[in-house]
Residue, then its C-alpha position, 0 to 999 in steps of 0.5 A: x121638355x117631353x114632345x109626348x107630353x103634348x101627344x097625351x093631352x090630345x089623346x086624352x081629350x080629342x075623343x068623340x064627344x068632347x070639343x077638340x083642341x085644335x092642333x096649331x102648325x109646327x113652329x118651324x119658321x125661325x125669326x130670329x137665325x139666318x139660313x146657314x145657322x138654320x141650315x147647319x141645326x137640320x144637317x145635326x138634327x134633320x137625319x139622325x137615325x142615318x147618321x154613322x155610328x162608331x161600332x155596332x154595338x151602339x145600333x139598337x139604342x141609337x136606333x129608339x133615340x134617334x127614331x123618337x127623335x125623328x118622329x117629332x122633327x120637321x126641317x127649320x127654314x128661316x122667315x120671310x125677314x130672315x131669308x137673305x141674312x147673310x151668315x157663317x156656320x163652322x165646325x171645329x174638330x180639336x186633336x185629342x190631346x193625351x194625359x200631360x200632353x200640351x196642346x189646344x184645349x176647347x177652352x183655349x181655342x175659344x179665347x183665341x176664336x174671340x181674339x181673331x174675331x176682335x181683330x177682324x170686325x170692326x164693330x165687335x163691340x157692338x154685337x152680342x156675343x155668348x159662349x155656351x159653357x156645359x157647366x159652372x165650372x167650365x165657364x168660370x175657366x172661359x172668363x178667366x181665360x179671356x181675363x188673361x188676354x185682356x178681353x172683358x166679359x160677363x158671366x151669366x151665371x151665378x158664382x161662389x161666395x168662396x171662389x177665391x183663396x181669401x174668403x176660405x181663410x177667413x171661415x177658417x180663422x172664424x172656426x179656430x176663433x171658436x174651436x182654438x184645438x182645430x189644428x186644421x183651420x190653424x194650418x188653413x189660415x198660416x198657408x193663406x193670405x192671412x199668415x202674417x196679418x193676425x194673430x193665432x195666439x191664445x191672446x189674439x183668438x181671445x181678442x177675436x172672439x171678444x170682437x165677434x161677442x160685440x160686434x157679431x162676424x161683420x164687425x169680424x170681417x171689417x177688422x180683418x178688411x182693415x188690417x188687409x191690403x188688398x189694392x192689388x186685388x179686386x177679386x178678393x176687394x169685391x168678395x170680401x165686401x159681399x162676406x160683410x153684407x152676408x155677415x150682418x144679414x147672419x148676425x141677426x140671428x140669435x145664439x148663432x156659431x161659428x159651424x153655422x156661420x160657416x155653413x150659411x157662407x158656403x150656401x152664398x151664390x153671387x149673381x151675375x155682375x154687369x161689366x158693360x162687356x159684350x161678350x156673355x159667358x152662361x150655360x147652355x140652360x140659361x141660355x133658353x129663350x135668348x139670342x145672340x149675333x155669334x154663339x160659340x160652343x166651346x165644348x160639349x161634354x165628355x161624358x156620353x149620353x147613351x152611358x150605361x150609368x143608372x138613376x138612384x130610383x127606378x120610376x116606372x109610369x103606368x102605359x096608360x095615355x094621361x098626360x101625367x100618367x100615375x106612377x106604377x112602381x118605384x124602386x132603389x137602384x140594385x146592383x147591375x147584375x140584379x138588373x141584367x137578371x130581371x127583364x122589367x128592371x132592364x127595360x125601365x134603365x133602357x128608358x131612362x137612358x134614352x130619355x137622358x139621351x133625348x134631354x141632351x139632344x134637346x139641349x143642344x138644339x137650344x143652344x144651336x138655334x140661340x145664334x142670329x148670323x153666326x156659330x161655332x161649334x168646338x169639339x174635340x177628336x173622338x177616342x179611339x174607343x168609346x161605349x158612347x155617343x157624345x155630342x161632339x161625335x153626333x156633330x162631327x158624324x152629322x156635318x163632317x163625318x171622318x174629318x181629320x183634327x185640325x187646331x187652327x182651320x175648321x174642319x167643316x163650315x158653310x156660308x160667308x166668313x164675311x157675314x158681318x159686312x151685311x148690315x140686316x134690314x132696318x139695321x144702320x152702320x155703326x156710330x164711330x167711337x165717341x170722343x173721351x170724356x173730358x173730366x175737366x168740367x165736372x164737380x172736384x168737391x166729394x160727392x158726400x160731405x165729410x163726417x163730423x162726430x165726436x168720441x164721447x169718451x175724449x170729448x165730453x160735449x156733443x156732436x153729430x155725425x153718420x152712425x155708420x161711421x162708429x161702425x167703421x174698422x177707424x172706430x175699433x179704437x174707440x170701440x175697445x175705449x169703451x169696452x174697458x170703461x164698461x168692464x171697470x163699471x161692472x166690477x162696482x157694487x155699492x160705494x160708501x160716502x168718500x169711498x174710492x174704487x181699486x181697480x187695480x191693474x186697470x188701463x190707465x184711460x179707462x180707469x180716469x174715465x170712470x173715475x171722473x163720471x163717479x166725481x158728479x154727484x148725479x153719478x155717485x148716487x147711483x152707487x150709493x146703498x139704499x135704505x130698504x130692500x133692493x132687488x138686483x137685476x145684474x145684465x147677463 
């Protein structure tokens, strides 16, 4: 947020002659960091306007970031509660690698921080954990890196329905079902999973498309579940079923396409899953407001946050103290040149990029004060020229200024590597492991009791059972039974006394089906022609 937000409400109604606000003490007391966690936050942040910069050139707009930044900082220091906590702060300065060239990356350094830290406390697995990705992208590469090393995590934020090779394949085939000339489906779902296990004939699209008439895309997406064996594939299990659930809430929508199904799964979002991990992978903004014993900031951007890119629309507020001051004049981004020519226009891109630059300062102050004993911070050596302040030269520069790279020991760090031998106050030891559970005693019967149902068109006598069974991929069969019955049926108008249908080239199964209902009188009368006038209502 804006600190200036709070400097305007006072100004506007702390004037002679209404009843002041009174201004509270700075919250500058951390209840929940250590010392040294508190200690590494100010040598970032405490001194800004001094910190060594890369080359002139940045001077003047480091300067108003840095003086706006200061005129609102006040050094943290711990709490009563916290003073004697013990704790550890480390600073990582990676090689920067060069295009193609292998090496350490920020994510991999990550994995094996965790890894050595597994292997060192004890009770690892009882400590919170959080590794504070910049994005989506970046934290979803964190848990697939540590999935490879057999560490279990959770990912905090939200993930794509379609994050897997799967669930695209099958959108692919529901757009060729509709459009049997869109060749670039056709090629999706022959490169992908699907190859081999449907077919793409004019026949199979036909059959499909018959099937999603009837049974709408979640009985689509249950029939190509069933013909798929996916026991070596939880991933794709888990995002499959969710498809099913999406299709069946999309079915309900009337004269729906293939296009809109399409674009309602690609809106999808999964929610984070609990998987009983003590390791939390989330971004930094959602990491507001929580707290973790060791935060591990594996990387933080490589884009620059004094670059000379600009916003869409300039917004201009006027100079006036409210605390929402209106909006003066708003304009679409020229060209730059058009910018550099008129002094307003250079002004306002000047503004905006500072205040792009203070957001991602404040940024980093959250993620930094969300660890309890322990942080570490993991960046990378800056290049040999930039244009721009990135945050991982803002940390370097403010904790260890010309540190050399190093892949494996850190480059700067303070307080006690051995932090998690000191138990906090009120705190106890950790409980040894339970013992394993022993499965001997429990239940053996299935937890539901098996279904009981009879087909109607095999077994003319009742029955009961779960609905949702007839709804399972097991009932396709019986399913296109019926259907074939209910085409024979409609080719039927009025049978004269004795008259015998011809349904010629007709499936056997069916055809004896129909022909024995039409042998019950109560049956026959229904096609028997009436005497008078009829009106004919015929089913669309």
């Amino acid at each position: 947020g804006d600190p200036r937000l709070f400097r305007r409400i006072l100004a506007k109604y702390n004037r002679p002659g209404h009843v002041a606000i009174e201004v509270a003490a700075p919250l500058v007391q951390s209840w929940r960091s250590s010392p040294v966690v508190l200690d590494a936050v100010n040598r970032v942040f405490g001194n800004l306007p001094a910190m060594p910069l890369p080359h002139d050139e940045l001077a003047s707009d480091w300067a108003a970031i840095a003086g706006r930044w200061a005129a609102d900082w006040q050094p943290h220091e711990a709490a009563e509660k916290n003073r004697k906590l013990a704790g550890h702060a480390a600073l990582h300065v990676l090689p920067r690698l060069k295009p193609d060239e292998a090496g350490p990356t920020s994510v991999s350094r990550a994995v094996d921080l965790v890894a050595e830290l597994r292997q060192t406390i004890p009770n690892f697995d009882r400590l919170s954990v959080a590794i504070l990705a910049r994005g989506n992208d970046q934290g979803l590469a964190l848990l697939d890196a540590l999935a490879e090393r057999k560490i279990r995590a959770v990912w905090a934020g939200n993930s794509p329905l379609l994050d897997n090779a799967l669930l695209p394949a099958i959108l692919s085939l529901a757009r060729l079902v509709e459009h049997p000339g869109d060749t670039l489906a056709r090629r999706h779902v022959e490169m992908s999973p699907l190859a081999g296990n449907v077919a793409l004939t004019p026949a199979g699209l036909a059959a499909f498309a018959r099937l999603i008439r009837e049974q709408g895309y979640a009985g689509f997406a249950a029939r190509l579940a069933a013909t798929l064996d996916l026991s070596r594939a939880p991933l794709e299990q888990a995002r499959l079923r969710t498809l099913m659930a999406v299709a069946a809430e999309f079915d309900r929508q009337p004269g729906a396409t293939a296009l809109q199904f399409v674009s309602f799964v690609q809106a999808q979002e999964i929610p984070a899953e609990e998987t009983g991990s003590n390791i939390q992978i989330l971004t930094m903004h959602k990491a507001k407001g929580l707290e973790y014993d060791l935060v591990i900031l594996p990387a933080l951007g490589d884009k620059g946050i004094t670059s000379k890119g600009k916003n869409p629309l300039l917004v201009h507020e006027a100079d006036r103290p409210d605390p929402s001051p209106p909006v003066d004049w708003i304009l679409s981004s020229p060209e730059t040149p058009v910018i550099e020519a008129e002094s307003p226009l250079v002004a306002q891109l000047d503004a905006d990029r500072q205040g792009k630059a203070l957001e991602e300062l404040r940024l980093l102050y959250v993620a930094m004060t969300r660890a309890k004993r322990a942080l570490h911070l993991i960046t990378t050596a800056p290049p040999d020229k930039t244009e721009s302040l990135r945050l991982d030269l803002i940390v370097q520069n403010t904790l260890a200024p010309g540190a050399a790279p190093d892949a494996e020991k850190p480059a700067w760090q303070a307080g006690d590597p051995d932090w998690w031998k000191q138990q906090p106050g009120g705190e106890t030891s950790a409980l040894p492991p339970c013992a394993p559970l022993d499965s001997a005693p429990l239940p053996q019967e299935p937890a539901e009791r098996p279904v009981e149902a009879h087909i109607a068109s095999q077994e003319h006598g009742p029955g009961h059972g779960k609905a949702g069974w007839f709804f399972r991929p097991e009932g396709a069969e019986a399913r296109d039974l019926g259907t074939r019955v209910h085409a024979l049926f409609e080719q039927l108008e009025w049978l004269a006394s004795g008259q015998k249908p011809a349904f010629k080239d007709a499936d056997p199964d069916a055809r004896r089906l129909v022909e024995a209902a039409l042998a019950r009188p109560a049956v026959r009368a229904l096609f028997a022609a009436p005497s008078g006038p009829v009106e004919l209502l015929r089913e669309q």
